[in-house]
N, C-alpha and C positions, 0 to 999 in steps of 0.2 A: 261172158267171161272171155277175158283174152289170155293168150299163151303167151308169153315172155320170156326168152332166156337173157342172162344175167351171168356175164363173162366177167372172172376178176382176174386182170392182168399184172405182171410188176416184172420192173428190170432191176438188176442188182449191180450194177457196176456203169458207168460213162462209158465204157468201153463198149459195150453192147449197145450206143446210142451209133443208129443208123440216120443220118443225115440226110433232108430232103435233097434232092437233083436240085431245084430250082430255090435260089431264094430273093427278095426284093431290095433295095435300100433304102425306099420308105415306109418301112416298117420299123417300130421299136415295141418295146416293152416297160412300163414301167409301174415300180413297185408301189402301191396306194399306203403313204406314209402318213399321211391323219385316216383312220378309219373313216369309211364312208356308207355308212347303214343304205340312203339312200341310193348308191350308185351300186351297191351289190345286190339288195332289192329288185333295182331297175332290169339291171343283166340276167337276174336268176328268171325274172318274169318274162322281158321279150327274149330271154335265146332261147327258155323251157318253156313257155306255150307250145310251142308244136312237137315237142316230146315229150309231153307230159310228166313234166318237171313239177310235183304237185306237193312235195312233202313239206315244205315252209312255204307253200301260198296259206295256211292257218296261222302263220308267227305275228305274233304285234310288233309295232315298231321298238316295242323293248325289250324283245325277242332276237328283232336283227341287233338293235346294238348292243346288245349282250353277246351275242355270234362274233361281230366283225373286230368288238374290240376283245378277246382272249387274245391271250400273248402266243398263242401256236397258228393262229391264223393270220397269211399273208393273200391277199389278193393285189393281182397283178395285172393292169390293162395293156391290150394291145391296140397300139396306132396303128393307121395307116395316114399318113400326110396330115399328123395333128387330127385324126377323125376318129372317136371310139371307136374300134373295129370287134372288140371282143375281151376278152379277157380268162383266167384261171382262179382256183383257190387251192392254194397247200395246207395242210394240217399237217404241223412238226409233230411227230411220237418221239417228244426226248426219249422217253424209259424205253423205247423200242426201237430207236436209231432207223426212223421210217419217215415217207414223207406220203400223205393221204392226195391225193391229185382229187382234190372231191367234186368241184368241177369243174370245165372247159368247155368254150363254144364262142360262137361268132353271134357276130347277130345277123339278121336275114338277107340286109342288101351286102354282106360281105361272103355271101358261101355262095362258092363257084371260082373262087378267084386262086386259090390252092393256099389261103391260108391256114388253114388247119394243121399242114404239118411243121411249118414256121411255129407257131403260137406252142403247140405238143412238147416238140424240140427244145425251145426256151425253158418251158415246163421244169423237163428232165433236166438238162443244164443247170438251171437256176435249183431244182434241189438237191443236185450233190454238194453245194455249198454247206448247206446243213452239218457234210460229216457224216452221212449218212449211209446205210446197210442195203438197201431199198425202195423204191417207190412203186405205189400200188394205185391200181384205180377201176371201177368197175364201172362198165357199158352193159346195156342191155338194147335188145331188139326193139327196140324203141326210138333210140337215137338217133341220128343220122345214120344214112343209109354207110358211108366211109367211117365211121368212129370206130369200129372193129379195125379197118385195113386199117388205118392211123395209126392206131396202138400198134398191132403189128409190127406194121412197115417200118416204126423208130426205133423195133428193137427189142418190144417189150412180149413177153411169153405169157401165154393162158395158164393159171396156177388153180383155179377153181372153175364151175358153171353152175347154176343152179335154172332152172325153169320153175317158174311160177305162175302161177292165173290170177288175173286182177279185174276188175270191174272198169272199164277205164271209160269216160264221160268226154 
């Protein structure tokens, strides 16, 4: 059994969005406007392997496109010079005026390079469009070793923690 803590963070207003020092110009963001089952498959699989990202490696493929295509889920790729670098996924809570950051990560040969708080950044940015109250997202000791400072550092405040034990393979 492993110990695990599980931080849930959220910032409430743009204003509380703290802004990395550095940022790049070949970097963009953009929105995945045909659902893409297989390309959010792909990303959940190589960026959560090594964090044991394990909860939809059980979904069928009509599982994921049932996931990618509701109309509250946006996922978002980030480039770097035209090259998948990583990506996000938002869940809109109309009735809750929220926006779920459910997940975020790079993939392997892009961490190290300080994208992380580019991509985070965007994140937040791109869901205050919403109109929204809030955005939330929960890290655990699992994750990259920076995913707590991340959150952090953009802005966003610890509002829960829970520890739990898991069997982890």
């Amino acid at each position: 059994m492993k110990k695990i803590v599980r931080n849930y963070l959220e910032i409430k207003s743009i204003k509380e969005l703290i802004l990395p020092k550095n940022s790049k110009n070949n970097l963009k963001i953009k929105l995945l406007l045909q659902p893409d089952f297989q390309l959010n498959k792909f990303l959940y699989k190589q960026i959560g392997k090594k964090y044991y990202w394990n909860d939809r490696l059980i979904w069928t493929d009509q599982d994921w496109i049932k996931y990618v295509s509701r109309k509250n889920v946006f996922t978002y790729i980030l480039y770097e010079d035209n090259n998948i670098a990583g990506f996000f996924e938002l869940i809109y809570h109309e009735e809750k005026k929220e926006i779920e950051l459910a997940y975020l990560g790079l993939l392997h040969e892009f961490i190290g390079k300080k994208l992380g708080a580019y991509l985070l950044t965007e994140a937040i940015k791109i869901s205050w469009s919403f109109k929204i109250n809030r955005i939330w997202v929960h890290t655990c000791s699992l994750d990259h070793p920076n995913a707590l400072k991340n959150y952090l550092g953009r802005g966003m405040k610890i509002f829960n923690h829970e520890t739990i034990f898991r069997n982890i393979a």
